[in-house]
C-alpha positions as CSV (number, residue, x, y, z in Angstrom):
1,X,16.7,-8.9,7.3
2,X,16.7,-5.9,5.1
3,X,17.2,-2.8,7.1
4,X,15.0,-0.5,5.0
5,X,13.7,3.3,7.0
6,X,10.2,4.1,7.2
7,X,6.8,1.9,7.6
8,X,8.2,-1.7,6.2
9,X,5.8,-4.1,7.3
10,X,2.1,-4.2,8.7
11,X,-1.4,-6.0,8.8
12,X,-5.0,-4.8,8.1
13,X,-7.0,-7.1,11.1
14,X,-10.6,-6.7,12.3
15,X,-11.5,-5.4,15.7
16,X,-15.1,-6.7,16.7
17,X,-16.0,-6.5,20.2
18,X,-17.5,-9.7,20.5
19,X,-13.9,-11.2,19.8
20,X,-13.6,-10.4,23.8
21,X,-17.2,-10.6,25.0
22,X,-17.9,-13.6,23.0
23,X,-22.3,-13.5,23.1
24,X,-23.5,-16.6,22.0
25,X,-24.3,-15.7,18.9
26,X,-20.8,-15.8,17.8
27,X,-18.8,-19.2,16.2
28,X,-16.3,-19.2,18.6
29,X,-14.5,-21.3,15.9
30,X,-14.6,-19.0,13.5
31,X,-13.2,-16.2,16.1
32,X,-10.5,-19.1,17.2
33,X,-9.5,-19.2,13.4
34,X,-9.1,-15.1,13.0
35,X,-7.6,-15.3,16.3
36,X,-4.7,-17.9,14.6
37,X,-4.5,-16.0,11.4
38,X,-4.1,-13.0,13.3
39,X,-1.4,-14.6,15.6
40,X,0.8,-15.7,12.4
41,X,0.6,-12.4,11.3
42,X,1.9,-10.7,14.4
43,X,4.7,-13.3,14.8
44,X,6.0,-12.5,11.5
45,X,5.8,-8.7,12.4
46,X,7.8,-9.2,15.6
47,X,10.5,-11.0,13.7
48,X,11.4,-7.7,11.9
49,X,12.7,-6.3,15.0
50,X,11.0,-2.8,14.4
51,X,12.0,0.4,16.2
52,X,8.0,1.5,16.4
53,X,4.6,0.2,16.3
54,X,1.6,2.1,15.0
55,X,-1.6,1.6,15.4
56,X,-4.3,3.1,13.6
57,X,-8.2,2.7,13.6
58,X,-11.4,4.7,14.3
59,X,-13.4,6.4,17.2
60,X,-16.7,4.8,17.8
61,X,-18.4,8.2,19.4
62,X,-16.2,7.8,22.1
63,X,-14.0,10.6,22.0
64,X,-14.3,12.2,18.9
65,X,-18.1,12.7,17.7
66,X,-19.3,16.0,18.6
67,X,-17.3,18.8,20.6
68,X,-14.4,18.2,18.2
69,X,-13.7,15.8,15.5
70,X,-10.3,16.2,13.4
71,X,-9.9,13.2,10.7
72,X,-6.6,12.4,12.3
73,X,-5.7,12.7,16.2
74,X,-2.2,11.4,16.9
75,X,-1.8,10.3,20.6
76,X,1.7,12.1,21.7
77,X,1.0,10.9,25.4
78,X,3.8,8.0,27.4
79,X,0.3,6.0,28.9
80,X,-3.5,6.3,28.1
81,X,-6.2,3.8,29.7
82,X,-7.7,0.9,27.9
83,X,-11.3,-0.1,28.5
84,X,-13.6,-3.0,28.9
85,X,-11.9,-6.0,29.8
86,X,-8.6,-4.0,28.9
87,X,-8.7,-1.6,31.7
88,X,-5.4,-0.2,32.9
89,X,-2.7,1.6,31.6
90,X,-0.9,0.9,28.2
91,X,2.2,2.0,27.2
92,X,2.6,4.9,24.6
93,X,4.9,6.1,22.6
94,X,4.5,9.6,22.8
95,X,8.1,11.2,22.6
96,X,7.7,10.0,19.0
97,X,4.2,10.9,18.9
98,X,5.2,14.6,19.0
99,X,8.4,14.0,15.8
100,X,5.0,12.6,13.8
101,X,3.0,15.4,13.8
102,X,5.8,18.1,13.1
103,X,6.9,15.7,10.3
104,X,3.0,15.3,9.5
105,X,2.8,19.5,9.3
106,X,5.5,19.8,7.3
107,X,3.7,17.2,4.7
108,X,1.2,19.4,4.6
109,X,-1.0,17.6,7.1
110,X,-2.8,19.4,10.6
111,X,-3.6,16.2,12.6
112,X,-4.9,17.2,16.1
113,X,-2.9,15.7,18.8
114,X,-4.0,14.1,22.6
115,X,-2.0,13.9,25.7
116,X,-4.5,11.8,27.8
117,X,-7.6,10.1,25.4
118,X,-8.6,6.9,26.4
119,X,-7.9,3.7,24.4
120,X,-11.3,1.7,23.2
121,X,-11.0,-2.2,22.4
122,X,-10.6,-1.5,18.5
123,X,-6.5,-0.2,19.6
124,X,-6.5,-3.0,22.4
125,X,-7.7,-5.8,20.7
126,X,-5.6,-6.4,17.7
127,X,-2.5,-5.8,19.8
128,X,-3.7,-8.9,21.9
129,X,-4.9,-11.1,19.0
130,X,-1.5,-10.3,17.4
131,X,0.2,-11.8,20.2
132,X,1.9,-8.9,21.6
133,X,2.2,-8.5,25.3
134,X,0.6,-5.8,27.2
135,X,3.5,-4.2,27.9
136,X,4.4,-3.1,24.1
137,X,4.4,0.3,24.0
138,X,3.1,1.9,20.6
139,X,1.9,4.9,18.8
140,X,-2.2,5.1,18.2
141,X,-3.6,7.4,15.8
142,X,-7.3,8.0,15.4
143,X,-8.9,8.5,12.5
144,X,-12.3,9.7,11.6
145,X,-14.7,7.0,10.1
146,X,-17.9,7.5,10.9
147,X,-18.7,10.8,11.5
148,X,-19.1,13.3,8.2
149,X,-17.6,15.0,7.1
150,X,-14.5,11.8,6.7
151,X,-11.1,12.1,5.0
152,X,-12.1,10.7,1.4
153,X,-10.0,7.0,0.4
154,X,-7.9,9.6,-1.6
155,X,-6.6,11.4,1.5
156,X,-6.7,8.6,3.4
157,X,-3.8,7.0,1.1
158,X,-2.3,10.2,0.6
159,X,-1.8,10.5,4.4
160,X,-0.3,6.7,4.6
161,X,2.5,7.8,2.0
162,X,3.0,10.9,4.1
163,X,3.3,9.0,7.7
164,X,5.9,6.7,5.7
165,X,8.0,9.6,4.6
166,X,7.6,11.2,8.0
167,X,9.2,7.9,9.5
168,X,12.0,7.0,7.3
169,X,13.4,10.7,7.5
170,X,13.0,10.0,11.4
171,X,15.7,7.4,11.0
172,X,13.0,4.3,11.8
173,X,11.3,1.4,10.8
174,X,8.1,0.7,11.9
175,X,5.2,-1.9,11.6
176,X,1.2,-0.5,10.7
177,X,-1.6,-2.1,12.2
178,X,-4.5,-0.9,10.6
179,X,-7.4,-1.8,12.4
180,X,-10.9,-1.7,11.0
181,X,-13.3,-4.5,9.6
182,X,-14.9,-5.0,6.2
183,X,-18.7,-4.5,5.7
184,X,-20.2,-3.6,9.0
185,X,-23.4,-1.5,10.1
186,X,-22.8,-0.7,14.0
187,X,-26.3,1.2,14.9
188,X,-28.4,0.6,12.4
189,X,-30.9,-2.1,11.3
190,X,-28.4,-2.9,8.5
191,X,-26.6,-4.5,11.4
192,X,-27.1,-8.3,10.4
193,X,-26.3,-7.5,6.7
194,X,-23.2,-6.9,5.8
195,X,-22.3,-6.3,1.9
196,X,-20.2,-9.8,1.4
197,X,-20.1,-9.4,-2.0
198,X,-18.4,-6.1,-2.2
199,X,-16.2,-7.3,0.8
200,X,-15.0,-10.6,-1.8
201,X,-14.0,-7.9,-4.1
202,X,-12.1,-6.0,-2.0
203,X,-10.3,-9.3,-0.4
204,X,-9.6,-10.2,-3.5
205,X,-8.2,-7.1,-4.4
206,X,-5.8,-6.5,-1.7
207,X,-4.7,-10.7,-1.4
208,X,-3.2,-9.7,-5.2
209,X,-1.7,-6.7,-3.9
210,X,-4.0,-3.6,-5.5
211,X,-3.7,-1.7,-2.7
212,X,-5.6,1.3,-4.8
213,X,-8.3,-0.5,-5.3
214,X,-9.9,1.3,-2.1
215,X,-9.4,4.5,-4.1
216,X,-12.2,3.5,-6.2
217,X,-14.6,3.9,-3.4
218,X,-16.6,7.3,-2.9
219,X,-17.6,8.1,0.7
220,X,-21.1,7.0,-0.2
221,X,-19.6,4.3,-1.3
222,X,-18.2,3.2,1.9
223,X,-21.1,4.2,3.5
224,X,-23.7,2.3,1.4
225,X,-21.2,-0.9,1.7
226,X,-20.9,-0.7,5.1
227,X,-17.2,-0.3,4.5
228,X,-16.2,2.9,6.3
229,X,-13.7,1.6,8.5
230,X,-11.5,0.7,5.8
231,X,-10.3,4.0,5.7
232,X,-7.2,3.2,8.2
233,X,-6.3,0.4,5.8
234,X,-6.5,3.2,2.8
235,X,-3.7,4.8,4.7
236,X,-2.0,1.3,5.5
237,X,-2.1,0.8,1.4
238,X,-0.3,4.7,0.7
239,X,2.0,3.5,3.2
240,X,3.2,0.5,1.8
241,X,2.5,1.0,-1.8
242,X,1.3,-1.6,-3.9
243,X,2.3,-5.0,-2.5
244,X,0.9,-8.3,-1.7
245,X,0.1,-9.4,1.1
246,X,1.7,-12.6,2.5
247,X,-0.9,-14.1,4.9
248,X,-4.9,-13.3,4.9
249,X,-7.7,-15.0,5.8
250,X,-11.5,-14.2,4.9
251,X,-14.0,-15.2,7.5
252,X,-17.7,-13.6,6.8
253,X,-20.3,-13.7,9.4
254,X,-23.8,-12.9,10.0
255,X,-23.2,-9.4,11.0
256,X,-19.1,-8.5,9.9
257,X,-16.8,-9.7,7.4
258,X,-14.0,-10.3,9.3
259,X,-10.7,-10.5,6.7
260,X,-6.8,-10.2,7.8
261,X,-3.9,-9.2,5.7
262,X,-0.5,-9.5,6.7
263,X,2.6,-7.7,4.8
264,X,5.2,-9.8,7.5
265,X,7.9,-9.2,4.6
266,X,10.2,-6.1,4.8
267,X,12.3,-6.8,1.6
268,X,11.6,-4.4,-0.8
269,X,9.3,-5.5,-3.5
270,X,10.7,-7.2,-6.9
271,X,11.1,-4.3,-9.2
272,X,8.8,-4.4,-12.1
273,X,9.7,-5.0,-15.7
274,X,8.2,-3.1,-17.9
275,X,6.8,-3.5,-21.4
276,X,7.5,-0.4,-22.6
277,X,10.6,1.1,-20.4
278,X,12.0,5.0,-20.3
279,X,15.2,5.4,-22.9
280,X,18.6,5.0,-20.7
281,X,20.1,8.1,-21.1
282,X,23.3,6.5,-22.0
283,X,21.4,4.8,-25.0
284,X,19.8,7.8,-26.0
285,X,21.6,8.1,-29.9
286,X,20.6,4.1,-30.1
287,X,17.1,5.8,-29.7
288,X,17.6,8.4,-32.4
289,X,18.8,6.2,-34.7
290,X,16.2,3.5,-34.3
291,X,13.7,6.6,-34.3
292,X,14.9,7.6,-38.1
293,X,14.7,4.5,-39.0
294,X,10.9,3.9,-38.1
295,X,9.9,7.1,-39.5
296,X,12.3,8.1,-42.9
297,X,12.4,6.1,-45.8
298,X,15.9,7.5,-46.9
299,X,17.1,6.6,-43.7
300,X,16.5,3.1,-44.2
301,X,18.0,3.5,-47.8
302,X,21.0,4.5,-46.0
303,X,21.4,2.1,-43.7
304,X,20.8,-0.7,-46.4
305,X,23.3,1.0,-48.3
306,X,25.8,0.5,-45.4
307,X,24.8,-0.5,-41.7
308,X,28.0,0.4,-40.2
309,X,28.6,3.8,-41.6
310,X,24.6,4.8,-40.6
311,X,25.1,3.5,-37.1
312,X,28.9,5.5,-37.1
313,X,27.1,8.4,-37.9
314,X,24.9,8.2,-35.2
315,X,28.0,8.0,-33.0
316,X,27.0,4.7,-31.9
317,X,29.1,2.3,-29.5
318,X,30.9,-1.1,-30.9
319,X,27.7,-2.6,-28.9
320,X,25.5,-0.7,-30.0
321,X,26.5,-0.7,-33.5
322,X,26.5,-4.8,-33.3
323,X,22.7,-5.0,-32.8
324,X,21.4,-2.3,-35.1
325,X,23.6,-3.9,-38.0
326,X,22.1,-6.9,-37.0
327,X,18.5,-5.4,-36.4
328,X,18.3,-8.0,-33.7
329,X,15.1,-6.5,-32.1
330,X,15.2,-9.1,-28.8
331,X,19.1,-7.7,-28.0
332,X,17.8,-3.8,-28.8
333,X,15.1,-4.3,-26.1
334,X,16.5,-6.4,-23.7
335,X,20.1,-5.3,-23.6
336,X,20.1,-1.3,-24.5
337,X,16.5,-0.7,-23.2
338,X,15.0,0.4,-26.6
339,X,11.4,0.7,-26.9
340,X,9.5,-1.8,-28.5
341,X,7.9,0.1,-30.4
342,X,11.1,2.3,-31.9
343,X,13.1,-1.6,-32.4
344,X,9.8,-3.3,-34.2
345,X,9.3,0.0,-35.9
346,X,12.6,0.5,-37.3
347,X,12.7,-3.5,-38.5
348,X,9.7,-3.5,-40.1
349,X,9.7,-0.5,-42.2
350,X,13.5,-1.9,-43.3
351,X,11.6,-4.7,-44.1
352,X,9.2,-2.7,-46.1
353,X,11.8,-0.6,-47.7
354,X,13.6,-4.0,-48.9
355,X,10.4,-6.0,-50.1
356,X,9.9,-2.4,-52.1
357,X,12.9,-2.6,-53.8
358,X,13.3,-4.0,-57.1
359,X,15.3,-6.9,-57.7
């Protein structure tokens, strides 16, 4: 287990109410399926052995829709109430609560902060479809979804990557749960429609790990896609930059697209190779070299005229001065880091020069 700081792990799950009221108009075993899917996800989470759990999804005109409503509320209390058929206390982790939103200031961030809100069924229910027992304490933080004006996708990730930063400088690693559908329309007549197309395209998006595809989305965007709540997993993708998901599940019904993603993983992600790399420093006078070469005709007289005496004049290493007498363009770029475009450069106008010349 790799003992990375900060936010290392999470899940993006669905919180519908009639996962716990169950109406008949629901599959129950379509809801039995999420439910699996979702328990998977929060075994895998467990198994990290994080120091915190956060949990982050949106007020439904509960607390936060007209006396006051800040885009982010962390909760810095030690218990808060559930509701419905979660009544009771829950435990919080407030002492922390109150490190997040000094760190979060600091970040340039002003979330509000609660000592005593109550917790709705969209922070309850994904801790119990995850599997975790009642008594986990955790960390809630409300954000602001569907009352304007909302924290754009933009800010949304922007906050993520600020949380993460907040956390890792606190010394801890912590699991996400962002909790919030796909396409739903509570309130309105758009209820039983929700947008399943645009709902594929972002599943499929985040299942191949483009996390900023939610960046693309305006707020009447969201709004017109019925995809609002996805701001907490906006901040879920800042947080855990762009990776791929290990577990998901896409399960559309008549009136919410109900999709899970599970980052159970916390090695760090397989650094990525890329096709045209930054210089190494230490292979900087390779670069020059290679440079003259693609751009100077005498230069490339001079090194046909003698290889070894251009690349000594370049102050070049035995290595270095190996490959460029050779020209051997694979060992240039995959050994000293050279850009392809200064290695291919360099051999083809040599190869110009040379076709050029008579005899």
């Amino acid at each position: 287990m790799g003992m990375r700081k900060g936010i290392i792990a999470g899940a993006a799950v669905p919180h519908a109410p009639q996962f716990h009221s169950m109406p008949a108009t629901e599959d129950r075993e379509q809801v039995g399926r999420v439910r699996a899917a979702m328990q998977k996800v929060g075994d895998g989470l467990r198994a990290l052995k994080p120091d915190l759990l956060i949990v982050m999804t949106n007020d439904h005109g509960d607390e936060y829709a007209v006396g006051c409503v800040p885009p982010f509320v962390v909760h810095c209390g030690n218990r808060a109430q559930g509701s419905h058929k979660h009544r009771g206390w829950w435990n919080l982790r407030g002492d922390i609560g109150y490190d997040v939103v000094r760190g979060l200031m600091r970040e340039g961030f002003d979330p509000a902060f609660t000592l005593d809100a109550q917790l709705a069924t969209p922070f309850t229910i994904p801790l119990e479809f995850l599997g975790y027992a009642r008594e986990t304490p955790f960390l809630p933080i409300f954000i602001n979804s569907y009352v304007p004006p909302q924290p754009s996708a933009q800010r949304c990730y922007r906050f993520g990557e600020a949380l993460h930063d907040v956390i890792e400088r606190l010394g801890l690693r912590a699991i996400f749960i962002a909790s919030g559908g796909l396409s739903h329309f509570p309130g309105t007549p758009q209820y039983p429609n929700p947008d399943i197309t645009t709902d594929k395209l972002i599943y499929d998006r985040l299942s191949a790990g483009n996390l900023r595809h939610l960046l693309a989305y305006s707020d009447d965007a969201l709004d017109m896609t019925g995809n609002v709540e996805s701001r907490s997993i906006a901040v879920l993708a800042g947080a855990l930059g762009e990776r791929k998901p290990d577990i998901t599940a896409w399960e559309p019904s008549w009136h919410h697209t109900y999709a899970v993603f599970g980052w159970t993983d916390d090695a760090p992600a397989d650094p990525v190779k890329p096709h045209y790399p930054a210089t190494p420093p230490e292979h900087a006078q390779l670069a020059r070299a290679l440079f003259e070469l693609r751009t100077n005709d005498e230069a490339c007289r001079r090194y046909l005229s003698d290889p070894a005496a251009f690349a000594q004049l370049h102050h070049l290493t035995p290595d270095e001065t190996e490959a460029i007498v050779a020209m051997d363009e694979p060992r240039l770029r995959e050994k000293f880091g050279q850009h392809p475009l200064l290695a291919s450069g360099a051999a083809r106008r040599i190869s110009l020069i040379t076709s050029a010349s008579p005899g």
